[in-house]
C-alpha positions in Angstrom: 112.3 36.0 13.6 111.6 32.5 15.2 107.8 32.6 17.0 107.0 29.3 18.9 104.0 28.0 16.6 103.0 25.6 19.3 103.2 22.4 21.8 103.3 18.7 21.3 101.5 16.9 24.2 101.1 13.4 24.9 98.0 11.6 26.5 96.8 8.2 26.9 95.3 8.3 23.1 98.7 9.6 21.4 100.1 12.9 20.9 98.2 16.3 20.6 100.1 19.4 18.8 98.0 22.8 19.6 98.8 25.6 18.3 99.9 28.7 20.0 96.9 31.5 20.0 99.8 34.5 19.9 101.1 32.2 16.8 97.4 32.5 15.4 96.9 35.5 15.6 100.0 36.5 13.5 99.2 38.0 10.5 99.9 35.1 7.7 100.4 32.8 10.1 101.1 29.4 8.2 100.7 25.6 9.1 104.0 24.3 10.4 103.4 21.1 8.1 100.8 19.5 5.4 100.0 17.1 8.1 99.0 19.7 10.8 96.9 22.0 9.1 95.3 25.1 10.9 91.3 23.9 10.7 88.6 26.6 10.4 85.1 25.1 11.3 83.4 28.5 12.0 84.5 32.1 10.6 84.9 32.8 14.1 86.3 30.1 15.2 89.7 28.4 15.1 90.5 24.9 15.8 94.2 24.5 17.6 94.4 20.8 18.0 95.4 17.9 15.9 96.0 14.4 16.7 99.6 13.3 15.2 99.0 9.5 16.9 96.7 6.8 18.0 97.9 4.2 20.0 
């Protein structure tokens, strides 16, 4: 089954992937790359952005 894992933005500081809560929230959901982990900061919650570039 193919899920969308999330969406790659761009804004005047580079490009921003987020992750997709649905995508989250699936049980043994996985990072779609080393380079764009899934952060925990809190047990409750979940960070969904990570910055791929800096201009």
């Amino acid at each position: 089954m193919n899920n969308v894992a999330g969406i790659i933005t761009e804004n005047d500081e580079g490009y921003i992937f987020q992750y997709d809560e649905k995508y989250l929230k699936t049980e043994n959901s996985k990072p779609v790359s080393l380079t764009l982990p899934i952060f925990v900061h809190h047990a409750s919650q979940i960070q969904k952005t990570v910055p791929l570039h800096r201009k």
